[in-house]
C-alpha positions in Angstrom: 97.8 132.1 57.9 98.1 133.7 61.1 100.3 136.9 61.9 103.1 135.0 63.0 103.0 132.7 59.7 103.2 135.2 58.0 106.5 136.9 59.9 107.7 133.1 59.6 107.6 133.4 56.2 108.8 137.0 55.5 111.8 136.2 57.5 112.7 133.1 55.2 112.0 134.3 51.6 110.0 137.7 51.1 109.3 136.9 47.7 107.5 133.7 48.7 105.5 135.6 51.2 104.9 138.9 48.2 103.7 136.1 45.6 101.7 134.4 48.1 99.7 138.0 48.6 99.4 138.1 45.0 98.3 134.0 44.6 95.3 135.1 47.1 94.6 138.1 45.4 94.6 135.6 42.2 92.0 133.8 43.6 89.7 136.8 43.6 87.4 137.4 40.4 88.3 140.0 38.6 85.0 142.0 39.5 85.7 141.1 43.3 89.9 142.3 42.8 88.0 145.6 41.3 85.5 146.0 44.2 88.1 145.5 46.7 91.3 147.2 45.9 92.3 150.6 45.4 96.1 150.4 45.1 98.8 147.7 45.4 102.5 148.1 45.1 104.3 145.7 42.5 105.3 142.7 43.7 109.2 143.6 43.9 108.0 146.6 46.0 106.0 144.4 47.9 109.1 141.9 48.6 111.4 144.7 49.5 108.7 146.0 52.2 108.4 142.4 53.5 112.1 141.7 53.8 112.7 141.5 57.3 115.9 143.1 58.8 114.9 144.7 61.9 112.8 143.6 65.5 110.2 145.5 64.9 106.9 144.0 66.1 105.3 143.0 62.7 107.7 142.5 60.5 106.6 140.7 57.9 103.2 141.3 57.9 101.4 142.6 55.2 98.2 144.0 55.9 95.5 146.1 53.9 94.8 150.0 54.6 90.7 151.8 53.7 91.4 154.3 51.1 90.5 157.3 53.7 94.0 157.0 55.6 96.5 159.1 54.1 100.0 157.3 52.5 102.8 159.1 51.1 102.6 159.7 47.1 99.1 158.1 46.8 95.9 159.8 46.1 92.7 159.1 48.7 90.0 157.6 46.9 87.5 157.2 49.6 85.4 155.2 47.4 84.3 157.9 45.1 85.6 159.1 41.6 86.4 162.3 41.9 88.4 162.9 46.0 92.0 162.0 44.1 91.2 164.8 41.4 90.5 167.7 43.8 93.1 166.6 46.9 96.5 166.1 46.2 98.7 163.1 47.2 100.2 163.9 50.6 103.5 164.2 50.8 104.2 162.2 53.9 102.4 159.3 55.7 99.3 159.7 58.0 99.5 159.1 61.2 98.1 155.7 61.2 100.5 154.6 58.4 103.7 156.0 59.9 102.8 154.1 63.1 102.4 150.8 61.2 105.9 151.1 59.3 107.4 152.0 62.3 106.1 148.7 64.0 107.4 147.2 60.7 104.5 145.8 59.0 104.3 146.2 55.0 101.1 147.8 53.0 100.3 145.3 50.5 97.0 146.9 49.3 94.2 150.2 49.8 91.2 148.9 50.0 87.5 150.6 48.5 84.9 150.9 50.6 81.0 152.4 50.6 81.3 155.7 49.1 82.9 158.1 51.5 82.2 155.4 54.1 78.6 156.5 54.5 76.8 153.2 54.4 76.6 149.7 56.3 77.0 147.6 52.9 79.7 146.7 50.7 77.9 148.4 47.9 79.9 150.9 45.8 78.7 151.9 42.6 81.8 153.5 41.2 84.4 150.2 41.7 81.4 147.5 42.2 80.1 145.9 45.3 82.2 144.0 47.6 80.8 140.3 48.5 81.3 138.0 51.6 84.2 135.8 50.4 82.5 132.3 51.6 79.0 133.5 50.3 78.3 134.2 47.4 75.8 137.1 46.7 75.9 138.1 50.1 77.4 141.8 51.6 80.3 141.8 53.0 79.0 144.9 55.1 80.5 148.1 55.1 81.7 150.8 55.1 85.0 149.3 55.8 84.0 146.3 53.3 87.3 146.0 51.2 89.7 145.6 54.4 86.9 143.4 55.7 87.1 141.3 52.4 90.8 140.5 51.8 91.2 139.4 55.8 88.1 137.0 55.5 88.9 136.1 51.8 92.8 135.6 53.8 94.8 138.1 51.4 96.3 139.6 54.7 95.9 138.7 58.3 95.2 142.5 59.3 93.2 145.2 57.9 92.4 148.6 58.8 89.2 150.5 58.8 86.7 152.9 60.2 83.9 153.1 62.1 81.7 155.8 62.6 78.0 154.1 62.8 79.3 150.1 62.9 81.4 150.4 59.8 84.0 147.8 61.2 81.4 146.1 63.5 79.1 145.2 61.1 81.2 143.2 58.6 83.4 141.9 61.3 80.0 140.5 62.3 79.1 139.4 59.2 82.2 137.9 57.2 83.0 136.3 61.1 86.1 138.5 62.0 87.5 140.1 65.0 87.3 143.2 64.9 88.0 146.8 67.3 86.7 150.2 67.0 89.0 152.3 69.0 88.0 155.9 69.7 87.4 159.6 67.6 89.7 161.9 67.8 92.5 159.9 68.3 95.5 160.6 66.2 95.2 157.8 63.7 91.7 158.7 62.7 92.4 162.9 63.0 94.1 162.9 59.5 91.9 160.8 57.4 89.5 161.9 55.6 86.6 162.1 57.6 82.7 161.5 57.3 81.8 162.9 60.8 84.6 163.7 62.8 82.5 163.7 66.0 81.9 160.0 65.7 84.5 158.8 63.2 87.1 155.7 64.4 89.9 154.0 63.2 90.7 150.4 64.2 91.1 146.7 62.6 89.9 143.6 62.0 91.6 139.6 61.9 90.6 136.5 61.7 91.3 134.9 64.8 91.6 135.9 68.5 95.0 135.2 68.8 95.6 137.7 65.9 93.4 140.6 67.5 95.2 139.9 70.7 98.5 140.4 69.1 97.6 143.4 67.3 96.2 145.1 69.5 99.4 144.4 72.3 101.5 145.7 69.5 99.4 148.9 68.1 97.7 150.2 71.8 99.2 148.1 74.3 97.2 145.8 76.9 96.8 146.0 80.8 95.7 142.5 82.9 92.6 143.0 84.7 93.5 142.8 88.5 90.3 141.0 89.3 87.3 139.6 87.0 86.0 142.5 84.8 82.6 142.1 85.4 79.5 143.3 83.0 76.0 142.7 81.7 74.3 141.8 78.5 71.2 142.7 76.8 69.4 140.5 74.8 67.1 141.6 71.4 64.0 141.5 73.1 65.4 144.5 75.8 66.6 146.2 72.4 63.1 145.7 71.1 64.7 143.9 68.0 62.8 141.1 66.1 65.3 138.4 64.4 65.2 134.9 63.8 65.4 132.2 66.2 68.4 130.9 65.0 70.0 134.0 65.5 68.6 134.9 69.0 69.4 131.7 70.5 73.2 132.2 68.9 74.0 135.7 70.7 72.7 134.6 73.8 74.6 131.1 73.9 78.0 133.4 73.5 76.8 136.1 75.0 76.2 134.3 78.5 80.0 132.9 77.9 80.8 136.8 79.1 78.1 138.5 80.8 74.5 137.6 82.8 71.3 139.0 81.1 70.8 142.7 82.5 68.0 142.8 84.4 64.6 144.5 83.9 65.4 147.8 85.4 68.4 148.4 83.3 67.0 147.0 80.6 63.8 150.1 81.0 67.1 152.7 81.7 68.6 151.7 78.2 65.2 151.5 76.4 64.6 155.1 77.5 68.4 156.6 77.0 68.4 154.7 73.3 65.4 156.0 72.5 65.5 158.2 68.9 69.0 157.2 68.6 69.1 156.9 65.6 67.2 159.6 64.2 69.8 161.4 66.1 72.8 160.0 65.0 71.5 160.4 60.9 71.1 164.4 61.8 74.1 164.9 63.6 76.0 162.6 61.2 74.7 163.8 58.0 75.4 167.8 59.3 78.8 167.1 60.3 79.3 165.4 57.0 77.5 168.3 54.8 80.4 170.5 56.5 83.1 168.2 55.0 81.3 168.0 51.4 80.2 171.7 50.7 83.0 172.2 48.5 81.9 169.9 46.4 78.1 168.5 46.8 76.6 170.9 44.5 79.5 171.2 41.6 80.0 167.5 41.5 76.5 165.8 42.1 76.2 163.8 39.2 79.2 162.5 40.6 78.2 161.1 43.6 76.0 157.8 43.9 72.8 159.5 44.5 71.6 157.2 48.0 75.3 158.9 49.5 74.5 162.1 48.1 71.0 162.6 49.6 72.0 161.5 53.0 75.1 164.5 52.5 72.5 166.7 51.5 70.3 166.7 54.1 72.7 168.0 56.7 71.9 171.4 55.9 68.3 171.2 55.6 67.3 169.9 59.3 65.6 172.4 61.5 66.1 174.1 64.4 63.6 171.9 66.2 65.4 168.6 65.2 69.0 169.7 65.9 68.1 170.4 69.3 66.0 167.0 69.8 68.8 165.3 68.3 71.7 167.4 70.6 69.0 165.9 73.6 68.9 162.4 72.6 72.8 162.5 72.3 73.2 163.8 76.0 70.6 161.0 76.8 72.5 158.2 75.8 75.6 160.1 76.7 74.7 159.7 80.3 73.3 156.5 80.4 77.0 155.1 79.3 78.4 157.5 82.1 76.0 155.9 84.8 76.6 152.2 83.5 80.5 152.7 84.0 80.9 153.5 87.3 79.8 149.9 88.9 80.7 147.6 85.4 83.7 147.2 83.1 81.4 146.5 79.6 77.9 146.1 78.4 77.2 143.0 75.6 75.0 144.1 72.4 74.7 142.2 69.4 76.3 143.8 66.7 73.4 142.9 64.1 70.3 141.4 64.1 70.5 139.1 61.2 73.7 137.1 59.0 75.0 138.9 56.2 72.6 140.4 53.8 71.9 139.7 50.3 71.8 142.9 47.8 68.3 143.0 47.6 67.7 142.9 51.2 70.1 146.6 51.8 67.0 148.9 52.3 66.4 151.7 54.6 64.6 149.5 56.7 67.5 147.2 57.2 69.9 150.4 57.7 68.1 151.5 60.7 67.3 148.4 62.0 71.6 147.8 62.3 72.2 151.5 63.5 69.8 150.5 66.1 72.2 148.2 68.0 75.4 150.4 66.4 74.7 154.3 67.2 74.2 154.0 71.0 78.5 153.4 71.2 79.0 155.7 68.6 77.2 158.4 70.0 78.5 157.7 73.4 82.6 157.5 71.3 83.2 154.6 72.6 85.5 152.0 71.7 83.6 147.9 70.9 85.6 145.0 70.6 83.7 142.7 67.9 83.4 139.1 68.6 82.2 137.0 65.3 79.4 134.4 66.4 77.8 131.4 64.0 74.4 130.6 63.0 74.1 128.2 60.8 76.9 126.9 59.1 79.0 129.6 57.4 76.2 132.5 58.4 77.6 134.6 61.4 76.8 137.6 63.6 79.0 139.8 66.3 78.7 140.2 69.9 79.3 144.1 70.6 81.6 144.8 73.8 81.3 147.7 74.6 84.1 149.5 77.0 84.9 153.1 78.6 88.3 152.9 77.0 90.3 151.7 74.3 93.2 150.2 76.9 90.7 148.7 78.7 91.9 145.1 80.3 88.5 144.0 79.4 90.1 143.6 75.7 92.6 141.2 76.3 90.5 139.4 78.6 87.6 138.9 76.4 90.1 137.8 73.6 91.3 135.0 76.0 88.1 133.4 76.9 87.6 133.4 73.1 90.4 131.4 72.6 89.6 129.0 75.9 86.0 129.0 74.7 85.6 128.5 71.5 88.5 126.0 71.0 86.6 123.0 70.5 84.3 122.5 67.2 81.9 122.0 69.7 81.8 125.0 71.3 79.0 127.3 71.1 78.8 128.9 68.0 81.6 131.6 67.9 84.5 132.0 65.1 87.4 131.6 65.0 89.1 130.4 61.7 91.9 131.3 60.0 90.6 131.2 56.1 93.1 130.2 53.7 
């Protein structure tokens, strides 16, 4: 069901709408509810919550929260098993979840994600490893992989995340979900617990473009474009990324639906601004992350899934020499986005370079390969609108947008020529379902 369903149904009979959360959460198997939730109210909780009796904007809809935001009486997980022992419960909403209840929508669940969000898959080795909903011993992605789960699986119509390196990118792109990173610092993402604070970003994910639209009208407002925005797009070969054919011919039927190819001198200009990216990112990351951790990292190690621990660890252990080549390869990229704003509105980047993954198939390797197309917005803080795109069948990938501002009229326009565009079955290979 879509957003408005949803308030449809709230507004007749809020305990139809609470048992219908719990019937879809039902559906789950019980290793998949364990992977994916953290908390959930009871249902008369839940039915109180959705009981509409005011205008606000989303009343009515429950949606899921990542266990990183802050909520009033409840402990952060953030994935691990030990943040809820050593932090206390706040005592008053975060930012992010006073916002929400003030525009009326209801938490139904916290979701887990990859421990202390530092990971691309929906692994967790603490509450178990999150799945794509439609198949079946594939990733969902991560880090944000529990909200990513219970909108695709259709639980809620809206979840919330964060993104850092493509942690709402990546399994919007592959479970086939809308989905926006906005920017760091912002207030929503400045109170929860962070992983690097520098590049850290809250946002959301739904299933359809109509929802995202909606949403994001509700949460950050929109402005019409006053003429065409106009933009560029490059394609893997520019990114000097390998995939299949299946999936190169994919991104660049939907990606030509918003932007011409970028031509051979920007495509040299990004090659060398991107260059070491993400060596960069992984040192400035994993530094800013040892600063949030030293409290713990050495006293609670056998704690920590060892893979999350080692990329902790090695913040403090880079030298000189690579902090200041990573410091230059930031202020590369940095300045390429500066330049590339100033005479277009976005730049089109696929947001993986392959469908979801199978377990056996989240190496290193495949890490890098994603941060690839994902660090260059994060190190720049920019906000990317994700656009889910088919394969074959069920299989999907993202188109990145990437914009110079979260209230950009780029969003809203993009969302629209999703919904023009991909209408008809026949359309080229973008999604936009509603699962149920």
């Amino acid at each position: 069901m879509k957003l408005a369903e949803w308030q449809a149904l709230s507004r007749r009979d809020p305990a139809a709408s609470a048992r219908e959360v719990r019937a879809r959460l039902d559906r789950l198997s019980a290793d998949q509810r364990r992977a994916i939730v953290a908390w959930e109210p009871t249902e008369q909780a839940l039915i109180e919550s959705l009981t509409v009796n005011t205008t606000a904007p989303l009343a009515g809809v429950p949606y899921a929260l990542k266990d990183l935001f802050p909520v009033a009486g409840l402990t952060t997980g953030a994935g691990s098993t030990f943040l809820s022992e050593v932090l206390p419960a706040p005592e008053t909403d975060g930012a992010l979840a006073a916002a929400l209840k003030q525009a009326g929508a209801s938490l139904a669940l916290k979701t887990h994600l990859h421990e202390f969000a530092y990971g691309l898959t929906g692994e967790n080795a603490h509450h178990g490893h999150v799945e794509h909903p439609h198949l079946s011993g594939r990733t969902s992605g991560g880090s944000s992989s529990g909200s990513a789960a219970a909108v695709a699986a259709g639980i809620v119509p809206l979840a919330f995340g964060t993104d850092t390196g493509g942690s709402i990118r990546v399994p919007a792109a592959f479970c086939g979900l809308y989905g926006l990173r906005l920017t760091p610092h912002h207030a929503w993402i400045a109170d929860a617990f962070p992983l690097a604070p520098s590049f850290d970003a809250a946002g959301w994910f739904t299933a359809s473009a109509e929802d995202m639209l909606l949403a994001t009208s509700i949460l950050i407002g929109t402005r019409t474009a006053i003429r065409e925005p106009q933009g560029f797009h490059f394609d893997f070969a520019q990114l000097g990324q390998s995939a299949d054919t299946t999936v190169v011919q994919a991104y660049a039927r939907a990606a030509e639906l918003f932007a011409p190819k970028a031509d051979s001198f920007l495509g040299a200009e990004y090659t060398r601004a991107a260059a070491g990216v993400v060596d960069a990112y992984a040192i400035v990351q994993s530094m800013e992350a040892y600063i949030v951790h030293a409290p713990w990292l050495d006293e609670y190690r056998a704690r920590y899934e060892p893979a999350v621990w080692q990329r902790i660890d090695r913040g403090r252990r880079w030298t000189g020499d690579q902090q200041a080549e990573a410091h230059y390869r930031l202020a590369a990229i940095r300045r390429f986005w500066s330049e590339v704003f100033l005479t277009c509105d976005f730049v089109v980047l696929p947001a993986t370079p392959f469908p979801a993954l199978r377990r056996a198939d989240c190496t290193q390797e495949n890490r890098n390969r994603l941060l690839t197309l994902t660090a260059p917005a994060s190190l720049g803080g920019l906000p990317v609108l994700t656009i889910p795109v088919t394969v074959d069948g069920a299989e999907t990938i993202g188109l990145q947008l990437v914009i110079n501002s979260m209230h950009s009229p780029v969003i809203p326009w993009a969302l629209e020529r999703c919904r023009s565009c991909f209408a008809n079955d026949g359309a080229p290979a973008t999604v936009a379902h509603d699962p149920r």
